[in-house]
N, CA, C and O atoms as a Tripos MOL2 file, in Angstrom:
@<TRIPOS>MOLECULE
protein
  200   199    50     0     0
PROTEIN
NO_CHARGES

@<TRIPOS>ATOM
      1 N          17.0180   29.5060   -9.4600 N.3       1 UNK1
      2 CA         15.5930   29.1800   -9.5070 C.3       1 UNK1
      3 C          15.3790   27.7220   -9.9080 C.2       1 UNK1
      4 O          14.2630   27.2440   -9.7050 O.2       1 UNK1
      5 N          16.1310   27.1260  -10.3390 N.am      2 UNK2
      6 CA         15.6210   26.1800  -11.2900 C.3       2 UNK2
      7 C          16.5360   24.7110   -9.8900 C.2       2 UNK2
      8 O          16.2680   23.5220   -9.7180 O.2       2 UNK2
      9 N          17.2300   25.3160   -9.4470 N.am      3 UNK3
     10 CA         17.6600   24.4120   -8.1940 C.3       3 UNK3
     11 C          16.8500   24.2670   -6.9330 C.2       3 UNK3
     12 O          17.3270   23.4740   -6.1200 O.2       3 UNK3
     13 N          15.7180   24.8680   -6.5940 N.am      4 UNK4
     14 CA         14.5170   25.1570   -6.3840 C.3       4 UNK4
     15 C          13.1800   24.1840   -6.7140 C.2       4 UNK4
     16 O          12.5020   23.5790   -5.8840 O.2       4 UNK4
     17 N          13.0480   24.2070   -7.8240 N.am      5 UNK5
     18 CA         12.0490   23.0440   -8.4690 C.3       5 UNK5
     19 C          12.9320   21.7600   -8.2410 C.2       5 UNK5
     20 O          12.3070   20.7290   -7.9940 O.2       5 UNK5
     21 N          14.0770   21.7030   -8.2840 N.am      6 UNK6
     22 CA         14.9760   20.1960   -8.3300 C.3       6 UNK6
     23 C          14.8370   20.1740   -7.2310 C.2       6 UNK6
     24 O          14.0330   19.2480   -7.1240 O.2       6 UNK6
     25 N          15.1410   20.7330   -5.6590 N.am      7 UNK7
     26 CA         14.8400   20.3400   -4.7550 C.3       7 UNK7
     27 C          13.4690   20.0230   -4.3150 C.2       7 UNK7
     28 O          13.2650   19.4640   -3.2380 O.2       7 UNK7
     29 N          12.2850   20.4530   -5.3250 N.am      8 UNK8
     30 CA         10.9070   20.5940   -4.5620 C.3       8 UNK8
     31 C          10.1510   19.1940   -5.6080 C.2       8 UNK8
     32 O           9.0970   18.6050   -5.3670 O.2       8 UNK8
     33 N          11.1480   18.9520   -6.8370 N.am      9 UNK9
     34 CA         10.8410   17.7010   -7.1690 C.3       9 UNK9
     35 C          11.3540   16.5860   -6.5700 C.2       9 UNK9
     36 O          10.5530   15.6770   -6.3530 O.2       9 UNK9
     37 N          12.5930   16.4200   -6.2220 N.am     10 UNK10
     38 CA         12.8290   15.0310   -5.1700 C.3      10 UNK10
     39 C          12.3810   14.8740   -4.0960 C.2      10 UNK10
     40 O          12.1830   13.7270   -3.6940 O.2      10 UNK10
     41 N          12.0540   16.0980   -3.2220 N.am     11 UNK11
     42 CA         11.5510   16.0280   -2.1160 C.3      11 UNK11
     43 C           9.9540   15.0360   -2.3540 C.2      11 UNK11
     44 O           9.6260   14.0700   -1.6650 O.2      11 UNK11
     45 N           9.1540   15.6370   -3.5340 N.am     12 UNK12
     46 CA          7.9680   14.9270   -3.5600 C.3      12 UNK12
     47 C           8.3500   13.3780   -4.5050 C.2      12 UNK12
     48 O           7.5720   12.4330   -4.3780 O.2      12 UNK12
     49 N           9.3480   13.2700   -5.2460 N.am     13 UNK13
     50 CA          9.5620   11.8300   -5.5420 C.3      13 UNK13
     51 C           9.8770   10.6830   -4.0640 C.2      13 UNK13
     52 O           9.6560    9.4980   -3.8150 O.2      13 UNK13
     53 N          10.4440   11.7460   -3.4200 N.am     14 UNK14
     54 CA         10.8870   10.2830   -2.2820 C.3      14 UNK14
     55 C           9.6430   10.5330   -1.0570 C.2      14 UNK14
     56 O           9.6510   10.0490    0.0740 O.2      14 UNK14
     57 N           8.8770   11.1920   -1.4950 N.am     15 UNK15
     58 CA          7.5570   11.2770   -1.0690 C.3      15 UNK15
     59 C           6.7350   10.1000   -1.4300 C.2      15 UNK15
     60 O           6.6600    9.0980   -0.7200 O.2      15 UNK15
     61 N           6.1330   10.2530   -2.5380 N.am     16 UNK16
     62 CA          5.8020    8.9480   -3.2590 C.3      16 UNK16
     63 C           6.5880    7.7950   -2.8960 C.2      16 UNK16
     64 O           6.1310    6.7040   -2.5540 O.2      16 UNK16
     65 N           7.7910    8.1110   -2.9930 N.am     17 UNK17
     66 CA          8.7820    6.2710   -2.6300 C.3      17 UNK17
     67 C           8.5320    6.0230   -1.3520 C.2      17 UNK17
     68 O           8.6380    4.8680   -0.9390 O.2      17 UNK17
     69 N           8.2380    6.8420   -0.6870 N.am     18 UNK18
     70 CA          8.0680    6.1630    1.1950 C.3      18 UNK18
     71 C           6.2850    5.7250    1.0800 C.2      18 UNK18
     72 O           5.9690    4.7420    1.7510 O.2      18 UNK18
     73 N           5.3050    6.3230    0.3750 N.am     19 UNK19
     74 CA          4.3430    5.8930    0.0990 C.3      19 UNK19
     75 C           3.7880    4.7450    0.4080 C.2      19 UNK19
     76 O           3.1140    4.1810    1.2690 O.2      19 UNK19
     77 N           4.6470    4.5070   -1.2510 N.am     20 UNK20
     78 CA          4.2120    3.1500   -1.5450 C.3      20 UNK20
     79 C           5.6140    2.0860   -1.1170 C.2      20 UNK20
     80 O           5.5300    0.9250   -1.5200 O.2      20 UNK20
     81 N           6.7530    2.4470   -0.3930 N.am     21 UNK21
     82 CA          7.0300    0.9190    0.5330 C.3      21 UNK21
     83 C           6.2800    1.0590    1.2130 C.2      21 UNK21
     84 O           5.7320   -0.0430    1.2270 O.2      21 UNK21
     85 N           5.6770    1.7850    2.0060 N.am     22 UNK22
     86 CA          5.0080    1.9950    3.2820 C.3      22 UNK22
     87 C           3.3300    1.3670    3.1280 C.2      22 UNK22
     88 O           2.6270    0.8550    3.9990 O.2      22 UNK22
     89 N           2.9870    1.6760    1.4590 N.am     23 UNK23
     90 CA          1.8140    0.2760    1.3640 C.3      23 UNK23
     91 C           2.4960   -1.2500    1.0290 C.2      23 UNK23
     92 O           2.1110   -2.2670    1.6050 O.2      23 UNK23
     93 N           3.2510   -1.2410    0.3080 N.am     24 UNK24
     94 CA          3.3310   -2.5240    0.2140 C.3      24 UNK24
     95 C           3.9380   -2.9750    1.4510 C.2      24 UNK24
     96 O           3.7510   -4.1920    1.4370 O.2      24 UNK24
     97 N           4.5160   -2.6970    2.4370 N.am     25 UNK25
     98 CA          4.8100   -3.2530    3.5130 C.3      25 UNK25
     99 C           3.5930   -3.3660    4.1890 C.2      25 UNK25
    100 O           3.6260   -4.4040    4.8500 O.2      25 UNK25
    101 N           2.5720   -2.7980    4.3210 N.am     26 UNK26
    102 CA          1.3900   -2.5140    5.0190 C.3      26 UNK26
    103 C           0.3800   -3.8770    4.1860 C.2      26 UNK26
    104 O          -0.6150   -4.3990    4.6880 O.2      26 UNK26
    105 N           0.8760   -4.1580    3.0600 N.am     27 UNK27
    106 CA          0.0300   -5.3830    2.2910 C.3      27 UNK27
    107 C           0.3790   -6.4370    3.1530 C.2      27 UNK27
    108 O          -0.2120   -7.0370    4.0500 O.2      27 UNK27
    109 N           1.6450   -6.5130    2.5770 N.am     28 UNK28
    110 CA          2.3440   -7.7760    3.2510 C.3      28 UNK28
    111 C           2.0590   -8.2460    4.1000 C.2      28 UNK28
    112 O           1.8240   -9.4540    4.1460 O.2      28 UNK28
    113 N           1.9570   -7.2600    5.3230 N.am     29 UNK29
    114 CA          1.5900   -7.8270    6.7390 C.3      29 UNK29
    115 C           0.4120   -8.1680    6.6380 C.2      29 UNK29
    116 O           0.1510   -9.2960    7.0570 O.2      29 UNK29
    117 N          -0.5790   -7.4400    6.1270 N.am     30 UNK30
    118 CA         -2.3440   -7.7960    6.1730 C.3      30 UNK30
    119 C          -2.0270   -9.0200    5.6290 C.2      30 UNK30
    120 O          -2.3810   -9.9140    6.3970 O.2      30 UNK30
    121 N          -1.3910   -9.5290    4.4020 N.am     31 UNK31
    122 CA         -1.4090  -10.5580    3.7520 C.3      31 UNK31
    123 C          -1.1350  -11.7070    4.8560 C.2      31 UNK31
    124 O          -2.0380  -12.5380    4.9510 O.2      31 UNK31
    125 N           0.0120  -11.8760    5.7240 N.am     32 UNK32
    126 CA          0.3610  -12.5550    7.0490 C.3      32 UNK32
    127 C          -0.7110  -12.6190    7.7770 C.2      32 UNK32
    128 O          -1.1630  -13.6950    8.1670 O.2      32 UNK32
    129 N          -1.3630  -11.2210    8.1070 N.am     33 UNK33
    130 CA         -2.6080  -11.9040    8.8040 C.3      33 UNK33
    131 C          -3.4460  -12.5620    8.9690 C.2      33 UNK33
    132 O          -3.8390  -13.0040   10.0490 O.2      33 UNK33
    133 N          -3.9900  -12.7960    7.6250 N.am     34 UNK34
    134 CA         -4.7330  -13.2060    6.9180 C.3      34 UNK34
    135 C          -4.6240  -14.3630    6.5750 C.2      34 UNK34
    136 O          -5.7210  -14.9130    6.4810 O.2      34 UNK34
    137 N          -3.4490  -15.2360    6.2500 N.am     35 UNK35
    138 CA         -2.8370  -16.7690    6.3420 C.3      35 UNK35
    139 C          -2.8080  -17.1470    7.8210 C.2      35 UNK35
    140 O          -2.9930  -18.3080    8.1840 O.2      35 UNK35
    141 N          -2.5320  -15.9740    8.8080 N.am     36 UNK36
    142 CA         -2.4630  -16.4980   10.2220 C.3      36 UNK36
    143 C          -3.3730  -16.9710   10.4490 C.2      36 UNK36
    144 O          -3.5090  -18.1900   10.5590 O.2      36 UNK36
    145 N          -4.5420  -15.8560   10.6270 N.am     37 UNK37
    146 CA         -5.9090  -16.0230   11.0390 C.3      37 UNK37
    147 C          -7.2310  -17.2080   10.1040 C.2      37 UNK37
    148 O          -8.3360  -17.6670   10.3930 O.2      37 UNK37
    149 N          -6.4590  -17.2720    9.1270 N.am     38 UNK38
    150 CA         -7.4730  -17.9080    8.2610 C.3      38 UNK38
    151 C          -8.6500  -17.6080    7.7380 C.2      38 UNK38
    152 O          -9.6960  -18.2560    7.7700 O.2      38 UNK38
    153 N          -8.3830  -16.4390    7.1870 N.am     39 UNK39
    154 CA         -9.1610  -15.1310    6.8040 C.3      39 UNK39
    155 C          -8.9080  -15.6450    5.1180 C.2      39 UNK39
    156 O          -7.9010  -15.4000    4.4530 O.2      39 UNK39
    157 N          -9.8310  -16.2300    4.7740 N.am     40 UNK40
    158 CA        -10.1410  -15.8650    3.2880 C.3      40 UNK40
    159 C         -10.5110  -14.3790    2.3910 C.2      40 UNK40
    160 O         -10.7780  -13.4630    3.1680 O.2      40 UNK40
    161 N         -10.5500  -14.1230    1.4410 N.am     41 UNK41
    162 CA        -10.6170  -13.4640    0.3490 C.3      41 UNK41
    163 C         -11.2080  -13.7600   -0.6790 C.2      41 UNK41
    164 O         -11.7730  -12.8440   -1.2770 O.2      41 UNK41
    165 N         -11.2790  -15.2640   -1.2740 N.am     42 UNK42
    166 CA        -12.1860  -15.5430   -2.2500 C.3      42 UNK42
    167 C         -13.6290  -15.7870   -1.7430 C.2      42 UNK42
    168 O         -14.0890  -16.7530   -2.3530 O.2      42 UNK42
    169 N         -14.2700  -15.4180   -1.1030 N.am     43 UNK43
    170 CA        -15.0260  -15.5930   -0.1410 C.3      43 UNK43
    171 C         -16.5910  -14.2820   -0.6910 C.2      43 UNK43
    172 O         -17.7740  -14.3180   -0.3520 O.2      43 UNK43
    173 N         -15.9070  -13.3680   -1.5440 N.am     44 UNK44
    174 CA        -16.6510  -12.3830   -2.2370 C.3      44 UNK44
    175 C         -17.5400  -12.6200   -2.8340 C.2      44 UNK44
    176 O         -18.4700  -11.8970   -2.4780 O.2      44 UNK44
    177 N         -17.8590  -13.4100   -3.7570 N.am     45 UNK45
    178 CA        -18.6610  -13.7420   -4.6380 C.3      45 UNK45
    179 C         -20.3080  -14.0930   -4.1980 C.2      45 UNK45
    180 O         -21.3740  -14.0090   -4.8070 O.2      45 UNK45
    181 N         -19.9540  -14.4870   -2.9480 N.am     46 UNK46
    182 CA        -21.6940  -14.6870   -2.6500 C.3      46 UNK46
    183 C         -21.6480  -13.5740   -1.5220 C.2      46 UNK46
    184 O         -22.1390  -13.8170   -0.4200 O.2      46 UNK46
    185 N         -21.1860  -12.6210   -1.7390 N.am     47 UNK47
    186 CA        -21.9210  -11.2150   -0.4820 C.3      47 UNK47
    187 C         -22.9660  -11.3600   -1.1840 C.2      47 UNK47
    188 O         -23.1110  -11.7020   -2.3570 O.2      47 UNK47
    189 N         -24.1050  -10.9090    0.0750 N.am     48 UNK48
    190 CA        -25.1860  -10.2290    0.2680 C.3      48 UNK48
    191 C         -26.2030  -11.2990   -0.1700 C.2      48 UNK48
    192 O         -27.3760  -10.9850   -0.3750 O.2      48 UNK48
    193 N         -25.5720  -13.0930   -0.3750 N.am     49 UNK49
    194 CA        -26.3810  -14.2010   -0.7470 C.3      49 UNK49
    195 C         -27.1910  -14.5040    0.6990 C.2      49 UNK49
    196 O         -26.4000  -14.4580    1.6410 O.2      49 UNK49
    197 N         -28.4190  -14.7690    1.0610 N.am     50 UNK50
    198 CA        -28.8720  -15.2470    2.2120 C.3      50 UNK50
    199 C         -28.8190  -16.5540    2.3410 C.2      50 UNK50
    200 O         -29.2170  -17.0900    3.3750 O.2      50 UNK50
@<TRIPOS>BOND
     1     1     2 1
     2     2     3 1
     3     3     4 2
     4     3     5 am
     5     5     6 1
     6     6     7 1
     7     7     8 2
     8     7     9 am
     9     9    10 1
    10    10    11 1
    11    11    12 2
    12    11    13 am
    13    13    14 1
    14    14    15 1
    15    15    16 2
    16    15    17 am
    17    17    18 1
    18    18    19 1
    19    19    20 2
    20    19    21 am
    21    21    22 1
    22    22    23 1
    23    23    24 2
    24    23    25 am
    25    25    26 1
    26    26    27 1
    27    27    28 2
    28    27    29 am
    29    29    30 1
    30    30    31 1
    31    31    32 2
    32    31    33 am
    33    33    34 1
    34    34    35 1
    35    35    36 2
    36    35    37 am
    37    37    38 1
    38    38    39 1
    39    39    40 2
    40    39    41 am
    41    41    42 1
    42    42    43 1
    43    43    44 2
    44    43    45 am
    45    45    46 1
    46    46    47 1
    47    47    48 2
    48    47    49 am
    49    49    50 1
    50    50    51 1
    51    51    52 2
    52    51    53 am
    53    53    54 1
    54    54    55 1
    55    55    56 2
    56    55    57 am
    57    57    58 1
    58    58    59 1
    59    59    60 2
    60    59    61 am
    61    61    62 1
    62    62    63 1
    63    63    64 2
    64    63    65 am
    65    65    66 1
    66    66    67 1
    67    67    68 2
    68    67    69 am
    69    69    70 1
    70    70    71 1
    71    71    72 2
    72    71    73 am
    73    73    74 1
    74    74    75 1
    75    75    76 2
    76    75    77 am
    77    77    78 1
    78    78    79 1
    79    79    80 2
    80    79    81 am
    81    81    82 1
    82    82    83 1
    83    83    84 2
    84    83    85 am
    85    85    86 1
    86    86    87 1
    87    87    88 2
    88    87    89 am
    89    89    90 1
    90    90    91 1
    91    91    92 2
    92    91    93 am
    93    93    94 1
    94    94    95 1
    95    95    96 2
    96    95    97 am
    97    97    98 1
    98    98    99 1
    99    99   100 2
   100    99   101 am
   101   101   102 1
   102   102   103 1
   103   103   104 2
   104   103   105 am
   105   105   106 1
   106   106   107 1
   107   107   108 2
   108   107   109 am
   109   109   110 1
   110   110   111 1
   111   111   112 2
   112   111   113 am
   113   113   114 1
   114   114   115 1
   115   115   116 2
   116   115   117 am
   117   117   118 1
   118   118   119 1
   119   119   120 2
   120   119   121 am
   121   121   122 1
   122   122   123 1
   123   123   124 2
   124   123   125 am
   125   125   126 1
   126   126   127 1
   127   127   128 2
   128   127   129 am
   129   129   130 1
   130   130   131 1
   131   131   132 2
   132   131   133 am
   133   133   134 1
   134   134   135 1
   135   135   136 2
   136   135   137 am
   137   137   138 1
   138   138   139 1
   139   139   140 2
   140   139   141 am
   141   141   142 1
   142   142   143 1
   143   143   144 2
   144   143   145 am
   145   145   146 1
   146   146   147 1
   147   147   148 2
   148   147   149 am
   149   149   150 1
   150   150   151 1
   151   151   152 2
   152   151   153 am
   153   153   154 1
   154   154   155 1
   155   155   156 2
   156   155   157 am
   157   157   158 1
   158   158   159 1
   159   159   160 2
   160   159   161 am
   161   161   162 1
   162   162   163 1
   163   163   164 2
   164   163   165 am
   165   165   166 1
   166   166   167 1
   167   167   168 2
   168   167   169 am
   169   169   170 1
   170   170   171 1
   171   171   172 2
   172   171   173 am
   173   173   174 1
   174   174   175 1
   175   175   176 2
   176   175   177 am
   177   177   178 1
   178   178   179 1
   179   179   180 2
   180   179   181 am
   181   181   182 1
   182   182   183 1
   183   183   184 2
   184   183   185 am
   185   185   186 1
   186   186   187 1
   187   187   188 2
   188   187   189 am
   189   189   190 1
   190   190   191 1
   191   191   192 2
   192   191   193 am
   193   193   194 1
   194   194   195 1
   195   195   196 2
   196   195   197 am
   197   197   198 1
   198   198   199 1
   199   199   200 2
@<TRIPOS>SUBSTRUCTURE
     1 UNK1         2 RESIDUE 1 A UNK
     2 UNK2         6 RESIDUE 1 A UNK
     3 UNK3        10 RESIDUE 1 A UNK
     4 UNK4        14 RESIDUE 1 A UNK
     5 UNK5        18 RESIDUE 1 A UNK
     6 UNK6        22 RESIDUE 1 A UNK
     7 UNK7        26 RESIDUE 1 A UNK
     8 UNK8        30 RESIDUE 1 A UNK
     9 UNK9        34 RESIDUE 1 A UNK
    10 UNK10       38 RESIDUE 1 A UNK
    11 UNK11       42 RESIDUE 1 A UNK
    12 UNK12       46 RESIDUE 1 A UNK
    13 UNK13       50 RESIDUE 1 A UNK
    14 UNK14       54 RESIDUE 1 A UNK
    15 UNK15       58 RESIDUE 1 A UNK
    16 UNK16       62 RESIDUE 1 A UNK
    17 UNK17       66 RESIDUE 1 A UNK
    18 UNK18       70 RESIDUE 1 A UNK
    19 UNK19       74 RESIDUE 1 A UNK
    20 UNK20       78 RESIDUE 1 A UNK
    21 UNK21       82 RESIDUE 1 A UNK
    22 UNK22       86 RESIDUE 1 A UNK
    23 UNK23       90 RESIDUE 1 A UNK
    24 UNK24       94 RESIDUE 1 A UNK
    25 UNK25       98 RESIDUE 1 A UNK
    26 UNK26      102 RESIDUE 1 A UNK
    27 UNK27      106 RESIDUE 1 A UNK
    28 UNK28      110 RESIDUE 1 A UNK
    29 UNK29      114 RESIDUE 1 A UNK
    30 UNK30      118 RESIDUE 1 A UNK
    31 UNK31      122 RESIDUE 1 A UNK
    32 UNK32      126 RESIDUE 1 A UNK
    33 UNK33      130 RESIDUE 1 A UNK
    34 UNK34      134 RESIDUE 1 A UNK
    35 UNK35      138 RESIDUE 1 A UNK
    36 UNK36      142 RESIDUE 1 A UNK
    37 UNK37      146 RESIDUE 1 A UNK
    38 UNK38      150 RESIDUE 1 A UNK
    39 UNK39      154 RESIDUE 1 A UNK
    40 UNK40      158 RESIDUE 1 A UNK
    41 UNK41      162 RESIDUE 1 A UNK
    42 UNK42      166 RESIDUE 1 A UNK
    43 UNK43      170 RESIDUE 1 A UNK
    44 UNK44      174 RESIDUE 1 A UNK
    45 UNK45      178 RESIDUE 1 A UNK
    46 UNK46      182 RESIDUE 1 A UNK
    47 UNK47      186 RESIDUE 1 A UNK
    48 UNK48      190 RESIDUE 1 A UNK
    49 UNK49      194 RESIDUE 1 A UNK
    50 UNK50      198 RESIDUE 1 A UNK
């Protein structure tokens, strides 16, 4: 029984680990885009200024 939970806990740890490479790889690239394109970010501060 207890080899059971050990398999049903790693299964969801390397769950989580594909996650989050799978965001931070997913940052990264937005981040590339974003230097490509010339897409700012500090750019927030005056939303919704007319």
């Amino acid at each position: 029984m207890i080899a059971v939970y050990a398999v049903i806990w790693f299964v969801l740890l390397m769950y989580v680990v594909l996650l989050a490479s799978r965001t931070a790889r997913l940052s990264r690239e937005l981040e590339l885009l974003a230097r490509l394109t010339g897409v700012r970010d500090d750019d927030d501060d005056d939303v919704g200024a007319p």
